[in-house]
Wavefront OBJ file of the C-alpha trace (Angstrom):
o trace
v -17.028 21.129 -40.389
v -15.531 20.659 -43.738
v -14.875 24.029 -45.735
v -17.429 25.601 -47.511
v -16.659 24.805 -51.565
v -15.453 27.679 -53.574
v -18.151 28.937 -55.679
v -17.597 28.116 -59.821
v -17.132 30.887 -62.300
v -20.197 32.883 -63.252
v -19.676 31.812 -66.423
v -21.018 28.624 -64.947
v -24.457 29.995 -63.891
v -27.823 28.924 -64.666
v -31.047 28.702 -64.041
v -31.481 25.134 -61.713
v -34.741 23.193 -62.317
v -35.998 22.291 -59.230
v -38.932 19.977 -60.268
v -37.345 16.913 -59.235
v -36.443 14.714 -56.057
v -35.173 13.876 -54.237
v -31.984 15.288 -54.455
v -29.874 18.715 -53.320
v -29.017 20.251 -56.753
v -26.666 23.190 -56.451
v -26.759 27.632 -57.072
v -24.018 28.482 -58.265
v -23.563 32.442 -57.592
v -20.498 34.826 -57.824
v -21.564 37.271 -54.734
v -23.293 36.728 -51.449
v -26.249 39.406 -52.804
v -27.099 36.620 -55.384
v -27.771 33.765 -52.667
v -29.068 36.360 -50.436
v -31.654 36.506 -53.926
v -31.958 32.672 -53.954
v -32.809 32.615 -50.060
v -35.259 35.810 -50.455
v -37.032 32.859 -53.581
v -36.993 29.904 -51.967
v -37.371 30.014 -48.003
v -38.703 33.640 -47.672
v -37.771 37.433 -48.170
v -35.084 38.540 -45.663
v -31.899 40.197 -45.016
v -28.310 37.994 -45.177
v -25.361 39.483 -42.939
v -22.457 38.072 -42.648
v -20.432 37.892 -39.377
v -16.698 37.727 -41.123
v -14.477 39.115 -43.293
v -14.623 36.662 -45.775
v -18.155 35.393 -45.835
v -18.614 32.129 -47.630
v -21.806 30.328 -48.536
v -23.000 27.370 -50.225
v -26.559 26.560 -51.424
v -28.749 23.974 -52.644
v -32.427 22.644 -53.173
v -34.698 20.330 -54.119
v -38.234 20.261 -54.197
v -40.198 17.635 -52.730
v -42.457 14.760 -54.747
v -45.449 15.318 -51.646
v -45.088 19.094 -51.880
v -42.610 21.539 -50.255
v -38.944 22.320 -50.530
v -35.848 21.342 -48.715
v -32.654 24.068 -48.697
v -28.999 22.420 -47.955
v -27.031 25.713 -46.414
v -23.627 25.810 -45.583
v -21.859 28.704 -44.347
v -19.531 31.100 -42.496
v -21.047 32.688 -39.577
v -24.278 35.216 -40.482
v -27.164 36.316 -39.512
v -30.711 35.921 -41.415
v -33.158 38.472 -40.427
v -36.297 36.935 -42.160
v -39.578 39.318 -42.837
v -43.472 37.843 -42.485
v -45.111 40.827 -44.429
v -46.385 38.648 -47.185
v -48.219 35.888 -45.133
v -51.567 37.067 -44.773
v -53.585 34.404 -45.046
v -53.172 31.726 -41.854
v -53.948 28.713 -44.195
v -51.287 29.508 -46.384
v -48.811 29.658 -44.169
v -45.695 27.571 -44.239
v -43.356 25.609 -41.268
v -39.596 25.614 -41.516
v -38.107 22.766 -39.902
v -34.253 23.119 -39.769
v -32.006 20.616 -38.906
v -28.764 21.649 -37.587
v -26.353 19.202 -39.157
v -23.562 21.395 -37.621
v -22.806 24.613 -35.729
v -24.617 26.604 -32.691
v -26.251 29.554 -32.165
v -30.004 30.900 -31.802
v -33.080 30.709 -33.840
v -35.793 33.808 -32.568
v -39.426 33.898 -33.239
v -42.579 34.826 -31.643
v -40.730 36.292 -28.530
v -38.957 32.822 -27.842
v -35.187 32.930 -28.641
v -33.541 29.499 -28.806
v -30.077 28.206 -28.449
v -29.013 25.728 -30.794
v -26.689 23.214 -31.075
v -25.879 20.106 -33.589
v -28.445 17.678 -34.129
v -31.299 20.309 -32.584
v -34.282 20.978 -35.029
v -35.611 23.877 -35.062
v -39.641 24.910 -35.829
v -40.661 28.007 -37.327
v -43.359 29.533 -39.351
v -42.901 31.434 -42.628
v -46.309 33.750 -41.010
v -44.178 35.640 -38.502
v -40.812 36.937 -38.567
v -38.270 35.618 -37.219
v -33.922 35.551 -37.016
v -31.289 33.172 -37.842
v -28.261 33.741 -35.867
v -25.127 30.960 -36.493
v -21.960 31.713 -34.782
v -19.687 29.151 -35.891
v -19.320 27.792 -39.679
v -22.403 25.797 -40.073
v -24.905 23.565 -42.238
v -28.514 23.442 -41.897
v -31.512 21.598 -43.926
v -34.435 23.184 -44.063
v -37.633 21.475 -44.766
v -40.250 23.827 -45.994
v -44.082 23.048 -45.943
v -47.559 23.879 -45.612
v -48.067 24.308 -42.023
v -51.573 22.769 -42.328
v -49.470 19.187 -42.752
v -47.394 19.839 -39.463
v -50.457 21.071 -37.782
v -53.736 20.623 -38.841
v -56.766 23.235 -39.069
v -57.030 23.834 -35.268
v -54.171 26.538 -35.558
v -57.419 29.356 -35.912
v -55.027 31.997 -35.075
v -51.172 31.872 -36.596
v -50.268 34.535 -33.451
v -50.298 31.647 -30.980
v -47.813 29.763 -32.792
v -44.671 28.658 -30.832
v -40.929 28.356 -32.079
v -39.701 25.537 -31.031
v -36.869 23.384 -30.172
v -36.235 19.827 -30.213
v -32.942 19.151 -28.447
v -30.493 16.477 -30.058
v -31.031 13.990 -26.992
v -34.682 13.166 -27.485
v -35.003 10.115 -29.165
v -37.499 10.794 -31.940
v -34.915 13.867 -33.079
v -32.532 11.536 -33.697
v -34.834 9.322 -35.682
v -35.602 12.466 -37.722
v -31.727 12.996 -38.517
v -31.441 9.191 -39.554
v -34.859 9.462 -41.736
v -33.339 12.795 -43.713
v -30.240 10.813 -44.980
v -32.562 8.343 -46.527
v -34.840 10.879 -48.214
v -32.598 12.259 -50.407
v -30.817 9.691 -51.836
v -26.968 9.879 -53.142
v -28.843 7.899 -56.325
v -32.170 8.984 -56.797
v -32.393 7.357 -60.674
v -33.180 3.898 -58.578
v -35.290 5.096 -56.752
v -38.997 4.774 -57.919
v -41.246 8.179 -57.300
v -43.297 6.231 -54.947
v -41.052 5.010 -52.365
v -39.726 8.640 -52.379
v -42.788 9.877 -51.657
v -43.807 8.192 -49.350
v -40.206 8.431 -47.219
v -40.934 12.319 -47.625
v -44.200 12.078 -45.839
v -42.941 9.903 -43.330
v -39.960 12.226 -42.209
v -43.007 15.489 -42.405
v -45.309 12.998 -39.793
v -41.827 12.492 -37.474
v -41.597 16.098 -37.550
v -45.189 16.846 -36.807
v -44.539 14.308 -33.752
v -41.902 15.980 -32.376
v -43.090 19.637 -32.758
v -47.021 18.382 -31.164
v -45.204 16.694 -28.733
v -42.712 19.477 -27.342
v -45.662 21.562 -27.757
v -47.381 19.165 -25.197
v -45.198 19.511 -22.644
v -45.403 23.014 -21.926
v -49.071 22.608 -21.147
v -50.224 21.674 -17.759
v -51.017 17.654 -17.716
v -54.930 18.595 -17.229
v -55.091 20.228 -20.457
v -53.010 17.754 -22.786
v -55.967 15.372 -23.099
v -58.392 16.876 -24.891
v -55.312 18.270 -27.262
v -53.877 14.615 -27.573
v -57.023 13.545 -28.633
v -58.178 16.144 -31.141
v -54.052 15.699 -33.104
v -54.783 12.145 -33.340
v -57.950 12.717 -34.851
v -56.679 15.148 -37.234
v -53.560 13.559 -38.097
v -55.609 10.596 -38.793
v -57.968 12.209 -41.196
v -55.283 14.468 -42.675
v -53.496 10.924 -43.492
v -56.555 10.001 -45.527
v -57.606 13.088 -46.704
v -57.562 11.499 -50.238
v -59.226 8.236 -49.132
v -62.759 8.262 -51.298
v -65.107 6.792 -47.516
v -64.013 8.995 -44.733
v -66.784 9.409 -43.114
v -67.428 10.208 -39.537
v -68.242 6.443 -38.931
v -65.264 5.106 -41.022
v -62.704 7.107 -38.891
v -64.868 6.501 -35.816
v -63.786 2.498 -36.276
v -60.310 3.241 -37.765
v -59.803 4.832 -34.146
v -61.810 2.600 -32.021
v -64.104 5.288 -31.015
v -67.800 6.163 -31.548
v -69.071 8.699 -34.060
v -70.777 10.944 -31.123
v -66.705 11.141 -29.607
v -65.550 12.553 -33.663
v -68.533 15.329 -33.334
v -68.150 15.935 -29.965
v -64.611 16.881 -30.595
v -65.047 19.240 -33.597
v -67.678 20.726 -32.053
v -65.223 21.605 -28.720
v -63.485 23.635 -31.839
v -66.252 25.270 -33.595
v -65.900 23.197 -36.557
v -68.023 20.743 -38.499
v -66.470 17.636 -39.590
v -67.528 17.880 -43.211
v -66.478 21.324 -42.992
v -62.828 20.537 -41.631
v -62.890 17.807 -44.745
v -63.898 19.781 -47.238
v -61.345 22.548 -46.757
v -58.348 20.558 -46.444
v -59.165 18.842 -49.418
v -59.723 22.268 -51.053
v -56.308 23.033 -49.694
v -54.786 20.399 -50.862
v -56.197 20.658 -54.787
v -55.162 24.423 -54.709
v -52.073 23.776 -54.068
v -51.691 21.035 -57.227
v -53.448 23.794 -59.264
v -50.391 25.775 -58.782
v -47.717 23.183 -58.843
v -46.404 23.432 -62.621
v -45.667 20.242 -62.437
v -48.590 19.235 -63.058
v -49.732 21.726 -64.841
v -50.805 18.980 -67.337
v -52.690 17.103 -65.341
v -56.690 17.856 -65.935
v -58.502 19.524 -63.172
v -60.756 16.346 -62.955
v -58.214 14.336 -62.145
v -56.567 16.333 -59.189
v -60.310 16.526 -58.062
v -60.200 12.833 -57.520
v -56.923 13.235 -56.377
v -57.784 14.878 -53.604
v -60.815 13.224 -52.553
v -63.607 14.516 -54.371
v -65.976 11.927 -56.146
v -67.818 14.954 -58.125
v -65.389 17.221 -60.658
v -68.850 19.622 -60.795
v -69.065 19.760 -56.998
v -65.446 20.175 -56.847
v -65.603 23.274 -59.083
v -68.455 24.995 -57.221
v -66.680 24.598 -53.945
v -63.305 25.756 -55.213
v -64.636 28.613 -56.639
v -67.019 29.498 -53.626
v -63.768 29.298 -51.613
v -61.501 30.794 -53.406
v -63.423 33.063 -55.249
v -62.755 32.025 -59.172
v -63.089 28.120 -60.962
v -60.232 25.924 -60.671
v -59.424 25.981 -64.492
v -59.150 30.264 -64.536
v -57.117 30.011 -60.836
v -54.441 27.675 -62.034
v -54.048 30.220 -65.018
v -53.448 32.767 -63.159
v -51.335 31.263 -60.416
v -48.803 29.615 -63.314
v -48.774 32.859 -64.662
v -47.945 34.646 -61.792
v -44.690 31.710 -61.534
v -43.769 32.681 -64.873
l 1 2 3 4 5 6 7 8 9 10 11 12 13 14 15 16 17 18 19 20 21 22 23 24 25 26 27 28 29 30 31 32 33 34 35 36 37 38 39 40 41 42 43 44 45 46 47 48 49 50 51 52 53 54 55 56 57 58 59 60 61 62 63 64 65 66 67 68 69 70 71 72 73 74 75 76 77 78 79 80 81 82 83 84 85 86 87 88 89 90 91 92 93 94 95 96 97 98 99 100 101 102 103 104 105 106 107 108 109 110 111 112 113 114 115 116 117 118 119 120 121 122 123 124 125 126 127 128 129 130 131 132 133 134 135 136 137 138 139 140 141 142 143 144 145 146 147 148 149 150 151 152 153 154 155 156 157 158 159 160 161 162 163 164 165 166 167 168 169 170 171 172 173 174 175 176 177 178 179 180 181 182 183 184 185 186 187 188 189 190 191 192 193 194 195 196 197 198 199 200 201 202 203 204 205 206 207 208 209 210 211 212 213 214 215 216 217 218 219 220 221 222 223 224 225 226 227 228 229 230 231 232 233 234 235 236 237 238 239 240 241 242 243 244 245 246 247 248 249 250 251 252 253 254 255 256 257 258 259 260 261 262 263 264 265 266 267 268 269 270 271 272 273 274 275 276 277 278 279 280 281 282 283 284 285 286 287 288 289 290 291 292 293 294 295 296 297 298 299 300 301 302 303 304 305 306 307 308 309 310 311 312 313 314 315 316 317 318 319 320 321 322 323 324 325 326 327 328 329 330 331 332 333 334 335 336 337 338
């Protein structure tokens, strides 16, 4: 591994805007307490020790065009004790996805404590606590999203999620690896924010691939068939969440199925179709209402954004759900930023 940089004189510090992609943009802090500060902001609150003398760290981060973050760490040996307190609510919950560009150690969650080596990726949640253990210098990237994206609604209960590990061998890990050097890209001027976007949300579906499928295979082979078949109805309707006709019927011949097999298998989950619709959408305009970056865009519009056809329907389901209309949440949740 190459060395860690040395850090820039504090006279050098400032503020970094993050609302742009995709590429790493640096912190540039004079102690360890003022990246442990960054880490606490951006991934989630938690404790930074250091297993040297002479700790070293370096940090950067970008946000993401389709939503999330991604966190470019390199450093000396340490530990990262990460607390959960703050994730109450299951659908807000967020996956961590690390990919370890180099070093070894383990990654614990959940009661499962995993070894990890170069080129592994690593799954977590942001819902339950969990520890970061590196032994040797090392860099990771950590993708940060909603775990809704990874997953879908059928996680009912965040307590039976599994840490994971996706070893270096299997083929679609490496794909991942390959697909994260071409999201963030050494010139992201020429680069248009389309074809960024969309290379973001192809590298999130790799990674919900891998994680469903090493999932999979810890389940006894009777049991995987129903599951296969309710994530590739989900991921297919969480693909076209926005799409204006997705109706039980349109997805029924978009997967070569009949409409009874779509109810049949929401019902097996206690869960209406229009139901499971409806909230992801609501989801997904919830969290636009709090991006400030587009804080400028009118509630109308990120109602057809996300699927609705009706800006009055929109509003009376948002607030129903979330207990206050879209216009008075995004106040306060921009607020709350500031």
């Amino acid at each position: 591994m190459q060395a860690v940089p040395s850090l820039p004189p504090a006279a050098s510090q400032q503020e970094p805007d993050l609302n742009f992609a995709p590429r790493f943009r640096p912190f540039y802090e004079a102690e360890l307490s003022g990246y442990q500060a960054r880490l606490n902001k951006l991934v989630l609150p938690g404790d930074f020790l250091p297993l040297t003398l002479q700790p070293r760290l370096h940090l950067q981060a970008c946000r993401l065009r389709a939503g999330g973050l991604a966190v470019n760490l390199e450093s000396t040996p340490m530990t990262v004790q990460h607390r959960a307190e703050h994730a109450a609510d299951a659908l807000r919950a967020e996956f961590l996805a690390s990919f370890i560009i180099e070093g070894h150690g383990t990654i614990s969650q959940n009661g499962a404590s995993l070894p990890v080596e170069t080129g592994d990726i690593i799954f977590r949640t942001t819902a339950l606590p969990s520890e970061v253990r590196m032994l040797t210098d090392s860099r990771l990237v950590v993708i940060k999203g909603s775990l809704l994206n990874l997953l879908g609604m059928h996680l009912q209960d965040i307590s039976q999620f599994t840490a994971q590990r996706a070893a270096s061998t299997l083929p679609m890990v490496r794909t991942a690896h390959h697909c994260l050097g071409h999201v963030f890209f050494e010139q992201p001027d020429a680069v248009s924010p389309t074809s960024s976007m969309f290379a973001e949300q192809a590298l999130i579906s790799l990674l919900a691939a891998i994680y469903t499928s090493q999932a999979l295979e810890q389940l006894p082979t009777t049991e995987r068939g129903p599951i296969e078949s309710w994530q590739a109805l989900t991921s297919y309707v969480d693909t076209h969440i926005t799409d204006n006709d997705l109706s039980v019927a349109a997805v029924a011949r978009a997967l070569r199925a009949s409409s009874r097999w779509v109810h049949r298998l929401f019902q097996m989950r206690g869960i209406q179709y229009g139901q499971y619709v409806r909230e992801r959408r609501l989801q997904l305009a919830r969290s636009a209402l709090e991006d400030p970056c587009r804080a400028h865009v009118p509630v109308k519009d990120i109602a057809l954004a996300c699927g609705f056809q009706d800006a009055s329907h929109f509003s009376r389901c948002f607030q129903q759900r979330f207990g206050s209309p879209p216009n008075k949440y995004r106040a306060a949740a921009l607020a709350r930023d500031q």
